[in-house]
N, C-alpha and C positions, 0 to 999 in steps of 0.2 A: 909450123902453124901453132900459136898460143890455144889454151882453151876457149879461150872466149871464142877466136877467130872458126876452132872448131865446132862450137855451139852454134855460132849465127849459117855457118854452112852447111849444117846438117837442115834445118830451116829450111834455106833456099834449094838445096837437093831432095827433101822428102814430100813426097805426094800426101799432104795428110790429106782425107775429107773436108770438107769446107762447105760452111752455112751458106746458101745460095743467096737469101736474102742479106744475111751480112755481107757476104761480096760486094753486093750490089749496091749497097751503103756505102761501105767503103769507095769505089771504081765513081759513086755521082755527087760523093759530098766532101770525100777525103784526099784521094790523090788528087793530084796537080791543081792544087787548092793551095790559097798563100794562106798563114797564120790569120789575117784577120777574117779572110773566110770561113774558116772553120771555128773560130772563135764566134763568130754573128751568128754561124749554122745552129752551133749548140745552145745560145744563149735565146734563140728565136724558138729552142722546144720549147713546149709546156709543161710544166712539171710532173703533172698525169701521166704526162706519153713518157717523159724520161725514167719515170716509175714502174712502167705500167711492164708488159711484155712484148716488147717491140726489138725491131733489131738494133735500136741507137741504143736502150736501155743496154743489152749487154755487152756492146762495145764501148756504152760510157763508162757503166761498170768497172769494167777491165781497166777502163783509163786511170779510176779512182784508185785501185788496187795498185797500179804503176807506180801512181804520186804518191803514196803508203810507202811502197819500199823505195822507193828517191829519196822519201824525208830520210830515212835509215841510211841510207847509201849517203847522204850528207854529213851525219852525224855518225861514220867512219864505220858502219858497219858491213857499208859491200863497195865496192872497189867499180862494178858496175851494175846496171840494168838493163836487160833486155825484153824488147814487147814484140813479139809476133800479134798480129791484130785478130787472129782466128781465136785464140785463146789465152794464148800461154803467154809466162813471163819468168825470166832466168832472172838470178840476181848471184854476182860471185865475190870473193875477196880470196884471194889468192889458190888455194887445191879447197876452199871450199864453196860449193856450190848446192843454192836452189833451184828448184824446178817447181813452177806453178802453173795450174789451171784451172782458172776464174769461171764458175756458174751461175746462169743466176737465171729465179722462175719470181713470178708471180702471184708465189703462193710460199709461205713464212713456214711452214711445215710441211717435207711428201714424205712418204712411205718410202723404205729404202726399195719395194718392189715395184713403185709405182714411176714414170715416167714425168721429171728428167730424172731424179734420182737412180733410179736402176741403169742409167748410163756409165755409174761408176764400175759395174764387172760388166755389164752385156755387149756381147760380140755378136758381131751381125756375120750372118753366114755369107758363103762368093761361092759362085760356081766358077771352076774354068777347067777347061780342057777334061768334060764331061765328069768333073767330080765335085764335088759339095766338102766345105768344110770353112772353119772359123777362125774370124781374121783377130789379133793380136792387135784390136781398137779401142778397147773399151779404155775410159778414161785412166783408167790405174795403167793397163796398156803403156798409153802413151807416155805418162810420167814417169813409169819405172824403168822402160825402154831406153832414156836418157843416160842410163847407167852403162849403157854399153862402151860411149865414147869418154868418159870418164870413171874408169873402176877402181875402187877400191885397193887393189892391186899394183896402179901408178901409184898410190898416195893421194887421191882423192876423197874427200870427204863429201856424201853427194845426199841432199833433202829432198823430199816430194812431200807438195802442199797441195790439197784441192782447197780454193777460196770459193765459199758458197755463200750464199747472197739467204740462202733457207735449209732450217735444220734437218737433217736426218733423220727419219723416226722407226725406229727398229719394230721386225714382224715377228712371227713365228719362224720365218725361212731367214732372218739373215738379223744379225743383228754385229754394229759398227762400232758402238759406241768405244772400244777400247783407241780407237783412230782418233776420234774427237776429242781424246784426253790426251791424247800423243805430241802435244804442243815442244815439248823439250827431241822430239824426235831420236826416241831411244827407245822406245815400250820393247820388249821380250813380246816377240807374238807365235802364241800356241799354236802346234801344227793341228791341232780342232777347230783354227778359227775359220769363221765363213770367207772370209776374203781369201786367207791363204788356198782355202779349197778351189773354191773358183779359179781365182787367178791359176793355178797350179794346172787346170783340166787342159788335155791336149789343142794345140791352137797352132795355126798358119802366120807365117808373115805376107804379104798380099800380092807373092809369084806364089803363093801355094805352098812353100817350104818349111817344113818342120821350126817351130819358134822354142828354142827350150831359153830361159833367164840363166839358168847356169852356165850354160855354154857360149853365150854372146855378152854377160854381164860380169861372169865373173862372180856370181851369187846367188843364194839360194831365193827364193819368191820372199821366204819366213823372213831370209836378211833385208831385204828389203825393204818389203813391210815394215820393219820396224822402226825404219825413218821415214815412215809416210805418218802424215798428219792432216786431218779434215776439217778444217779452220772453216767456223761461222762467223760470217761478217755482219755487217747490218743488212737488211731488208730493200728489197727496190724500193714499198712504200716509205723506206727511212732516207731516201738518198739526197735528200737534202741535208738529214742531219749529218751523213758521210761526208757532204760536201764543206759544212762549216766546219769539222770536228778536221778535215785537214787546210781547209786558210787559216784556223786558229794555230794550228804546228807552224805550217808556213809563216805566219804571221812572227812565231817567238824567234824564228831564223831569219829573216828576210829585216825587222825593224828592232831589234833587242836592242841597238843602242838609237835611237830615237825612241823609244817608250812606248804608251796604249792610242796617241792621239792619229796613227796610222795603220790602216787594216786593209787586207787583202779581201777583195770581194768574192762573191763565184763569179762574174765576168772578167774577174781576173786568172780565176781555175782555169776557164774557157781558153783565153787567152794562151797561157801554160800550156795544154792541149795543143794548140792550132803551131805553136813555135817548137815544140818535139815532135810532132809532122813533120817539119818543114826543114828544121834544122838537125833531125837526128837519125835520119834514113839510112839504114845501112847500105854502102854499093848504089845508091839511084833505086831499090828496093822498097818501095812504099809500102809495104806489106811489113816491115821488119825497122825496128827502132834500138840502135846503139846508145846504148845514155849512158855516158862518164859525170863524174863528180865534176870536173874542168867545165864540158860541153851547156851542164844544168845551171850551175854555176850564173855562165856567160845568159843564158835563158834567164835565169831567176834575178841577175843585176836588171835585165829590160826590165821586168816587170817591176821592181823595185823602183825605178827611176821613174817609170810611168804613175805607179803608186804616189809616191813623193809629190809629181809634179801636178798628179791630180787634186790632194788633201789638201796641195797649197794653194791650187786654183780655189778650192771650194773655202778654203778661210780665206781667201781673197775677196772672194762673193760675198761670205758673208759679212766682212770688214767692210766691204765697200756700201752694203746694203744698209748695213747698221750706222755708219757716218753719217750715209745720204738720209735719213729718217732724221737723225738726230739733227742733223744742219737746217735740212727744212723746216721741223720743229722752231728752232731759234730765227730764221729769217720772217715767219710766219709772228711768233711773238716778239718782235721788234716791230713788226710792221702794223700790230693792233695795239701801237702804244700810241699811235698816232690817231687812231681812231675817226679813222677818214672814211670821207662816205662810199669812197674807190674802193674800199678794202677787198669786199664781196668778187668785185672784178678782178681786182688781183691776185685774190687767194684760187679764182679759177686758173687763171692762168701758170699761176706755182704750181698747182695739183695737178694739171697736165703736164708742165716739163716734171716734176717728179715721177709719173710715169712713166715720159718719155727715158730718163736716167734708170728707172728699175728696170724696164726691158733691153737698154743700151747694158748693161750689166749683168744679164740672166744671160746675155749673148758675149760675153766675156770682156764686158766694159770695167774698166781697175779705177777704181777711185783714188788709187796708192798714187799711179802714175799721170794723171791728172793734176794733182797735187805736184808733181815732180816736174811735170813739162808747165805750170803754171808759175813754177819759183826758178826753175833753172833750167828750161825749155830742151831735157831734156829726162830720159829715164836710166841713164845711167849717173845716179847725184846719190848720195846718202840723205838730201836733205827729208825727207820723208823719217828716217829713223831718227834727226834731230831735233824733229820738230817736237814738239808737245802735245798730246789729245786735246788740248784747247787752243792750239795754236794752229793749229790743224784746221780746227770746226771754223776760226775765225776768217781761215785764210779762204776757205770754203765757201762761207757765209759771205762776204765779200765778192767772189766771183759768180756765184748761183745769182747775187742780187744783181749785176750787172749784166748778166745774161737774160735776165727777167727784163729789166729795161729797153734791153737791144728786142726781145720780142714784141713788149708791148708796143713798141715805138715804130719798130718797123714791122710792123703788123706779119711778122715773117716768122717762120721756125727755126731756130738754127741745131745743126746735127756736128759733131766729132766729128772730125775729118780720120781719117785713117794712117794718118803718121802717129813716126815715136819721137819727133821733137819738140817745138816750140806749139804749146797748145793754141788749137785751129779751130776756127767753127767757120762751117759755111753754110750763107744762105741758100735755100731748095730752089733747082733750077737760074741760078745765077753765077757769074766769077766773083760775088761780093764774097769776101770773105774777112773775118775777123777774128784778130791772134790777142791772146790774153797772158800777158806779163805783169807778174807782182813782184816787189822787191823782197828780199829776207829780211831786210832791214832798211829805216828810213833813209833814202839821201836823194841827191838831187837830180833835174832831169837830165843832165850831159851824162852823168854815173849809171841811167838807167839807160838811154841811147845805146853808150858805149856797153853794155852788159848785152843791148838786141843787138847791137852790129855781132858782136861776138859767137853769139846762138846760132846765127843764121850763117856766117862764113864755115862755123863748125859742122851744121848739117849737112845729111848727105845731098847727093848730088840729086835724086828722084825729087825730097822736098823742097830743094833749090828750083828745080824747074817747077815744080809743082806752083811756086810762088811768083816767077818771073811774068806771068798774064794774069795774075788776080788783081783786082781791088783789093787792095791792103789794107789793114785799119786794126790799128794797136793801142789796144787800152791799156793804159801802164797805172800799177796801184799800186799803195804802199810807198810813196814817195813824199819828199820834204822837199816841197817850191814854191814859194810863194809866186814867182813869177808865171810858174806853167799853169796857165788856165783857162787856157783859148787849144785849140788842137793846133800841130803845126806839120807840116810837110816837110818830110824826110827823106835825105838820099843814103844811103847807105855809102860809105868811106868807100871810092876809087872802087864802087860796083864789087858785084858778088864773083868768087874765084872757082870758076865751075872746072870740071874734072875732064877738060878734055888734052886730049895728046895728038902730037905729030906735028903741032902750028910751030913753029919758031919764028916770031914774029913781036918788034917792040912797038905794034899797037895793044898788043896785050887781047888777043880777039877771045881771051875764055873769061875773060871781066865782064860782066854785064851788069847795068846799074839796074838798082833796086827801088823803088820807093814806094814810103806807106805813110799814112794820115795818121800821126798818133794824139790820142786821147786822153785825156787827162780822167782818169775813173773817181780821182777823190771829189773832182767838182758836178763829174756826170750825177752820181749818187746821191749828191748834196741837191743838184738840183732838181732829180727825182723826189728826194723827200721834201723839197718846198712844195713840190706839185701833189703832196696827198691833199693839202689845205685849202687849197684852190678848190673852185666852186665848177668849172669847167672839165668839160670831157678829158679824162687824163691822158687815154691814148694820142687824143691832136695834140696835148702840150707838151709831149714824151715824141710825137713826129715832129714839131717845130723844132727843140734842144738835139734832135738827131741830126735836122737840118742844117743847126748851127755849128756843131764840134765838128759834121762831116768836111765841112769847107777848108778850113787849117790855115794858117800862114805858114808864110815862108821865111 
């Protein structure tokens, strides 16, 4: 059995004491809880209460002190890390090992005599088997005691840490401060010191039996003491600054070669947390956490990718937010050059689908891909990166105006359909539906036909069906015809090739014909802008030109 393996099972074999309220925490929030559970749990505290003196405060605590030496353990310092959830945390790299355990009060200064601090020497008394005497508890106890199954004497190199949350403040009866200076864990410690006295007084192991450190460690109190170290951390009231002060570390490992435009959150810390539950349990052990450099690693790539996928969601938003303003903008100032008496009507109607677009968009509506299924009906195309930020807005501005049209006309709203190919809108409450094709470049209407037969053969099978009961009606823009000016009705070449199996059959029974009313958008547009000058209601002269192009030839 390696050390490490003997570390985690001395753990699982030792009755320590245990905080009842921490149990209790742990057993309703922690075990058999997935990561995003325990991630929501902590991110739903208050910052008060994760401050304050509670029992999440010093099991969050502890967690923060964990991700401390992980960052270290990353950048090659320990080989592994382990967390018991009562207190402690091992961290080793080959025969050298620490030992910690993490306190933490409510209070930034106690008295080394006052209460928690006097839990670093004080033993509580046991009776059994009619006699009285003191158990080998007290937190130095515990940390020193580790020494037993790793001594000096195999070739081990072995530290004790207490990590306190609140300084030490030395009395008349005790004074520590040579510990709190003890950072390189070497100090020479006087056989006058208070600690060494203490620790040294006659004491029980907890059958009652004689505890002497020399005889089970292999060293004397003094040698031991003198790699003990009393580490002060930040404050409960600081533990938010604990908390950024390690996603800022996080942060220089996790995105160093993408740069500052990517940052780890605290719901990401959270996160971190709830997936070393879940994934680093030693043995089905909930109580006890193995963490390797490999296991954190695979841990810290999720969250990296999640990181990534979120920053690009939100400069997606904000691309798409900032387009959508600036396109309205220009549709709006084209549309008061005409200085028509509709305007006021129509600039209502703009201002509502613009909101209807910002909250289709705060709901993870892409203005990228809109663009992408309007030029090449679908969202795997690069033409989005070949476009131009004015070639873009035009292409935009063109489609928003037509979509405007289709409202006012058919007095109806239309909403994104929920595909990712050839861009959809359908009327509320109806199978009217209407698809919006622009060309990248001018040519004619057989060129643009043949470009939608193609789209639609290439889609998958859900939007194939999705379209084989609709009303169809296909505005096409951006084309060179003088002939296309009327709508005309369309079959789609020898029907759509749907994805079924098992027919063998030369009627071809996975063909199914398709057909849609396509529209001519460079004449619809044109005839919209005849209609700002007209003295008549614009909506019925925008529901007549609906009436007209909806009919088609054939």
């Amino acid at each position: 059995m390696d050390t490490r393996e003997q570390i985690l099972e001395h753990y699982i074999s030792n009755d320590f004491d245990k905080d009842d309220v921490r149990q209790h925490l742990l057993d309703t929030e922690i075990k058999n809880k997935n990561s995003e559970e325990i991630a929501n749990y902590l991110t739903s505290i208050p910052p008060e209460e994760m401050g304050g003196l509670t029992a999440i405060s010093g099991f969050y605590y502890q967690f923060l002190v964990t991700i401390e030496y992980i960052i270290e353990m990353l950048a090659g310092k320990w080989d592994f890390v382990i967390m018991e959830h009562h207190d402690d945390v091992v961290v080793g790299k080959e025969n050298h090992l620490r030992f910690i355990q993490v306190k933490t009060s409510e209070k930034v200064k106690v008295d080394v005599t006052a209460s928690p601090a006097s839990g670093l020497y004080s033993r509580s008394l046991k009776d059994k088997d009619g006699r009285s005497f003191r158990r080998n508890n007290s937190w130095v106890d515990k940390l020193l005691s580790n020494a037993e199954y790793a001594q000096s004497s195999a070739g081990f190199k072995t530290e004790f840490q207490l990590y306190a949350s609140y300084h030490f403040i030395k009395t008349s009866t005790y004074n520590f401060d040579i510990y709190t200076g003890n950072k390189f864990y070497n100090k020479e410690i006087p056989t006058s010191d208070h600690l060494v006295n203490k620790i040294s007084e006659q004491v029980c192991d907890k059958e009652g039996s004689p505890y002497s450190y020399f005889e089970n460690c292999g060293e004397s109190v003094n040698q031991l003491l003198s790699r003990f170290y009393i580490h002060t951390g930040l404050s409960l009231s600081d533990i938010e600054l604990f908390q950024h002060h390690l996603c800022m570390k996080l942060n220089s490992l996790l995105f160093k070669d993408i740069g500052p435009g990517i940052t780890m959150q605290v719901e990401d810390l959270h996160m971190l947390i709830g997936l070393l539950c879940n994934k680093c349990t030693y043995k089905s052990n909930p109580e006890i956490l193995l963490i390797t450099r490999d296991s954190v690693e695979d841990i810290l790539g999720e969250i990296r990718n999640k990181s990534i996928a979120a920053a690009s969601s939100a400069a997606n938003k904000h691309d798409s937010i900032r387009i959508t303003n600036r396109v309205i903008e220009l549709l709006i100032e084209e549309l008061d050059e005409y200085e028509s008496i509709h305007i006021e009507f129509i600039k209502d109607k703009i201002y509502t689908y613009k909101d209807y677009l910002l909250e289709w968009i705060s709901n993870g509506g892409n203005i990228r891909q809109v663009i992408e299924r309007y030029i090449d009906g679908t969202t795997r195309t690069s033409i989005y990166s070949r476009l131009s930020d004015s070639k873009r807005e035009t292409k935009l501005q063109d489609l928003f105006c037509v979509i405007l049209i289709l409202i006012i006309g058919r007095d109806s709203f239309l909403q994104f359909s929920n595909n990712n190919g050839i861009l959809l809108k359908q009327c509320k409450n109806t199978e009217k539906v209407f698809s919006f094709l622009s060309l990248e470049k001018k040519r004619n209407l057989a060129f643009g036909l043949q470009k939608l037969e193609s789209i639609i053969q290439t889609a998958d099978l859900q939007e194939q069906l999705f379209l084989l009961d609709k009303d169809l009606s296909v505005v096409l823009q951006n084309y060179n015809d003088r002939e296309f000016e009327v709508s005309e009705k369309w079959d789609i070449n020898q029907g759509v090739i749907l994805g079924t199996q098992g027919f063998q059959s030369e009627a071809k029974l996975n063909k199914v014909p398709l057909k849609a009313n396509i529209i001519p958008g460079e004449m619809l547009k044109a005839d919209f802008l005849d209609s700002l000058d007209q003295k008549t209601d614009i909506q019925e002269n925008l529901k007549r030109i609906w009436e007209i192009y909806q009919g088609g030839t054939n």
